[in-house]
C-alpha positions in Angstrom: -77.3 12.4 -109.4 -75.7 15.6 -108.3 -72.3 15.8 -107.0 -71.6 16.9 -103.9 -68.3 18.7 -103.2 -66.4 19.1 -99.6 -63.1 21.1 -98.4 -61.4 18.6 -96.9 -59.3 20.3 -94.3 -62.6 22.0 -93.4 -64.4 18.8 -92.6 -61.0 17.3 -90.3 -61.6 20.7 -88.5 -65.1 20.1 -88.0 -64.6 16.3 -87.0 -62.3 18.0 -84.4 -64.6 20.0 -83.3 -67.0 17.4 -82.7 -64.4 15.1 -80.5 -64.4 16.1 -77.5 -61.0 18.3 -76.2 -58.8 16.9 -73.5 -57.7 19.6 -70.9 -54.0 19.1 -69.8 -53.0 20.2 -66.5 -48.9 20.8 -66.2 -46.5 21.8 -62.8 -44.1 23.6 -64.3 -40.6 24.2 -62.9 -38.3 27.2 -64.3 -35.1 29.8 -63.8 -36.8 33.2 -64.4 -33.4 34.6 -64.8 -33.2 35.0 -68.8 -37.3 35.4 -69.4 -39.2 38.7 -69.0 -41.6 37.0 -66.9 -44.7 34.4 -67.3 -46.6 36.5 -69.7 -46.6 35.9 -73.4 -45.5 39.3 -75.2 -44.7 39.7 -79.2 -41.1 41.5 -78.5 -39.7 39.3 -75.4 -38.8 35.9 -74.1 -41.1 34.7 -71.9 -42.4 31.5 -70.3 -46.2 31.5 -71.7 -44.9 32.0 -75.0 -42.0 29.5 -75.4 -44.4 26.5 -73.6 -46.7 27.2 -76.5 -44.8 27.0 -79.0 -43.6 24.0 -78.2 -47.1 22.8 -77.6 -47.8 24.0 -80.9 -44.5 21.9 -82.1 -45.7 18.9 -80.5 -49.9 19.2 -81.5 -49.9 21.5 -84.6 -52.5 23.7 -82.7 -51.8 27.0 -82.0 -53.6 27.6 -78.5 -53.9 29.7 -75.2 -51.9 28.3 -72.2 -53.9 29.8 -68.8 -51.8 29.8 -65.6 -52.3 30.0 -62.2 -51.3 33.8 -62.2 -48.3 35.6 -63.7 -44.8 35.5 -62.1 -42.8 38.8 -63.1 -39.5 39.2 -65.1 -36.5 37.4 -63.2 -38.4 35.3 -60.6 -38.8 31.5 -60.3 -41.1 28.9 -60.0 -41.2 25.0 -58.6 -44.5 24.3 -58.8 -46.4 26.8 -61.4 -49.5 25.2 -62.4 -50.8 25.8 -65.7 -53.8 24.5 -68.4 -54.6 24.2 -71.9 -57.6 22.6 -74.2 -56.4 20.0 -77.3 -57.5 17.6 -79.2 -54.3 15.8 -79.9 -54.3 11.9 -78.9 -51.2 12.1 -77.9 -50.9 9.5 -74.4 -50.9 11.5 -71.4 -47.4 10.4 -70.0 -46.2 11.4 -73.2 -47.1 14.9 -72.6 -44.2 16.0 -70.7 -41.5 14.0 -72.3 -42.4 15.7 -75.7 -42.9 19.2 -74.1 -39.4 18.8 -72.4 -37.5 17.9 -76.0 -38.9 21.3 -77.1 -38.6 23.5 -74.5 -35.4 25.6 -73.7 -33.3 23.6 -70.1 -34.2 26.2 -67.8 -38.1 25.3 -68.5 -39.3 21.8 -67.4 -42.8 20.5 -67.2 -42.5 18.0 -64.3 -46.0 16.2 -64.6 -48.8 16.5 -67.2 -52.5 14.7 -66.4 -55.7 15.1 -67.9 -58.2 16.9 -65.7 -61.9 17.8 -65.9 -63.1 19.9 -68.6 -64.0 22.6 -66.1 -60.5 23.1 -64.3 -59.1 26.4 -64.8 -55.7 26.5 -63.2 -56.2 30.2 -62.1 -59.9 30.2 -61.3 -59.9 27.3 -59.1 -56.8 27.9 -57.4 -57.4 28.0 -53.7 -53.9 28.8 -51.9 -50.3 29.6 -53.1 -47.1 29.5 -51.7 -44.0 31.6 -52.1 -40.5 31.4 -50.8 -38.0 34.4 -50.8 -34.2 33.3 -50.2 -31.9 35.5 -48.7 -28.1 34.9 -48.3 -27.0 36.3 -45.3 -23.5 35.6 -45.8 -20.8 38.1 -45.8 -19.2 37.8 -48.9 -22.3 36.1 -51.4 -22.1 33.2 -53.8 -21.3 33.6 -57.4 -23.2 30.3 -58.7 -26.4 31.0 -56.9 -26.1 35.0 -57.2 -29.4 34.7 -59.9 -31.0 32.3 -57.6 -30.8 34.5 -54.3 -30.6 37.7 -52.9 -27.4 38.6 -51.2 -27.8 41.0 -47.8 -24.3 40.9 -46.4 -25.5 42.7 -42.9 -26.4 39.9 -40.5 -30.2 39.8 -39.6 -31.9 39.2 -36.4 -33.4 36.3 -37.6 -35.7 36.0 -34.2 -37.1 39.2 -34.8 -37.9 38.7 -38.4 -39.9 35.4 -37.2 -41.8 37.0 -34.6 -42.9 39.9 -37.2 -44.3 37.6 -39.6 -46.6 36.3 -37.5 -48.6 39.1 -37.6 -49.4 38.9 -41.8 -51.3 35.7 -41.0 -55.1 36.0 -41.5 -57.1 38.3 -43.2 -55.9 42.0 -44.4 -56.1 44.7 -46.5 -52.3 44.8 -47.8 -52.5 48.4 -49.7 -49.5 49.1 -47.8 -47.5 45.8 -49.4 -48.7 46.4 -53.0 -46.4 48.1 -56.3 -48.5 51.0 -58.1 -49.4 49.1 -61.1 -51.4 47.0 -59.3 -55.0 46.3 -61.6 -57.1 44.2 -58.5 -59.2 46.1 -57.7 -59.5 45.0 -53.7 -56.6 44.3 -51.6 -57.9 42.2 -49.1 -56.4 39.1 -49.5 -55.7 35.6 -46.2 -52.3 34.8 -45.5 -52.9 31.2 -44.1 -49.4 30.7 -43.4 -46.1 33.3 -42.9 -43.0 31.7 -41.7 -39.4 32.5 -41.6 -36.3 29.9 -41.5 -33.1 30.2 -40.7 -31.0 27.2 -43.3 -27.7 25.8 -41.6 -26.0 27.6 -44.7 -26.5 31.5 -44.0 -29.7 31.6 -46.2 -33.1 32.9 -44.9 -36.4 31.5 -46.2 -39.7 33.2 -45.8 -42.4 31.4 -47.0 -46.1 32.6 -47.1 -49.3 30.6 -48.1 -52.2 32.6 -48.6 -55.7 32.5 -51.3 -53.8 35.4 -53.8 -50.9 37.9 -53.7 -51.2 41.3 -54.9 -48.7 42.9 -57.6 -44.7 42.6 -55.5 -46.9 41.7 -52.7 -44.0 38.8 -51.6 -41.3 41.1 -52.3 -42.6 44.3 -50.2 -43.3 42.0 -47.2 -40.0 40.3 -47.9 -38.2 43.9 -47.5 -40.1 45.1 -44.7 -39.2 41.8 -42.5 -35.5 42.3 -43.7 -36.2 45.9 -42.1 -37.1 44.3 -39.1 -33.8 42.3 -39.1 -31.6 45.3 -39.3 -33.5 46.5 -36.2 -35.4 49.7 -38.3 -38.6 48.4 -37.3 -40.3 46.4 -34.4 -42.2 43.2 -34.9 -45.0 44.9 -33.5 -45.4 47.7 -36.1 -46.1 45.4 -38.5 -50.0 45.6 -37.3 -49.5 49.4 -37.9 -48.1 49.6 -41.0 -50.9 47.2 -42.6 -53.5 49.3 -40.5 -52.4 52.2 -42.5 -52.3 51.3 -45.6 -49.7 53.4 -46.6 -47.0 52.1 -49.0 -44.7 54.6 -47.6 -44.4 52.5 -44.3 -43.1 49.0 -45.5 -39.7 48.0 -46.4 -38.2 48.2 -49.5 -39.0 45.8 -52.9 -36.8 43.3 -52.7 -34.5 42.1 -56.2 -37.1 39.6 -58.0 -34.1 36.7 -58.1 -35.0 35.9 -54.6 -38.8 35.0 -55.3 -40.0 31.3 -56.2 -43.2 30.3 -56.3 -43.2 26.8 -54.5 -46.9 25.3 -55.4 -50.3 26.0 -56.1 -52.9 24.2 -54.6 -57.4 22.8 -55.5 -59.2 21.5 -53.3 
């Protein structure tokens, strides 16, 4: 009878294969202060990379995490949603607790579940929300000075909130996008733009909308800020996104201020 001879760690990868792979869905909450941003790169600390690696720590696969969109060097996130394929058995409530205890403090995965095969966290995303927080208080705070943007000039808060009204809906926003920018349309629905005024000086604008362009946030952020010093009347804002001309919005506001709140399915 003939022998018959087998690599063994090639036939556990094929058994692998064969099960079928669990994908993990995680919120993830983090200070962008010390990383250079959500996108894994060989040279620079970075969120994608350091939640793989510990994913790799945790599963002994090395894999590719997919997240609901990038978030750039220095800005935060409460709610980023992001998805990955395994075949570890390891229980799903589990997940987090072992992701945490190998992930640096100012990364933590706040919920893990297993989802349908076919959820991909940027594909299927259907709305996002981002806040900007602005101190408006004269002198600034030194423990939230990474969390924040300080504008010591008091803003006409009333004005801001009557300006943002009119980024609601469907627009082309050339005028509110960085050079840089690889979408190749602009067009993009703001469902929901509000501004807040918090009993402690800060200013909160929030927008919900289907996708964001590149400093998209941040541009519209500056030019309502415009609109608080009293450079520009709420009802320009029509006019600057009618002509799509980056030249006629505010400034890009410092990326500290910028959290992305939650991402949403249907």
């Amino acid at each position: 009878m003939a022998r018959i001879y087998y690599n063994e760690s090639l036939l556990i990868n094929i058994i692998k294969r064969m099960r079928k792979m669990r994908n993990i869905k995680l919120v993830i909450e983090y200070d962008g202060k010390d990383f250079n941003g959500w996108q894994k790169q060989p040279t620079k600390l970075n969120i994608q990379g350091e939640i793989e690696k510990a994913i790799e720590r945790i599963t002994g696969e090395q894999l590719d995490l997919m997240a609901s969109g990038r978030t750039d060097a220095g800005v935060h996130a409460f709610g980023q949603v992001a998805n990955f394929k395994t075949n570890s058995n390891i229980p799903i409530e589990k997940f987090a607790i072992a992701l945490n205890s190998n992930l640096k403090k100012s990364i933590r995965i706040k919920s893990a579940e297993e989802i349908d095969e076919r959820f991909h966290s940027r594909l299927n995303c259907k709305r996002k929300t981002y806040r900007y927080v602005i101190d408006n208080s004269k002198y600034g705070s030194a423990i939230y000075r990474n969390l924040e943007t300080h504008i010591p000039t008091k803003l006409n808060v009333e004005k801001m909130k009557e300006a943002v009204k009119y980024f609601e809906g469907e627009h082309d926003f050339k005028a509110f996008k960085a050079s840089g920018t690889s979408s190749k349309s602009s067009v993009r629905t703001i469902f929901k733009a509000e501004v807040f005024q918090k009993p402690d000086e800060r200013i909160w604008i929030e927008l919900t909308g289907n996708g964001f362009l590149y400093n998209m946030v941040r541009i519209i952020a500056g030019t309502l800020v415009e609109v608080g010093f009293g450079n520009i009347e709420p009802e320009k804002i029509k006019d600057i996104i009618d002509s799509k001309k980056r030249e006629n919005a505010g400034k890009t506001l410092p990326p500290q201020g910028l959290y992305l709140v939650k991402v949403e399915y249907d």
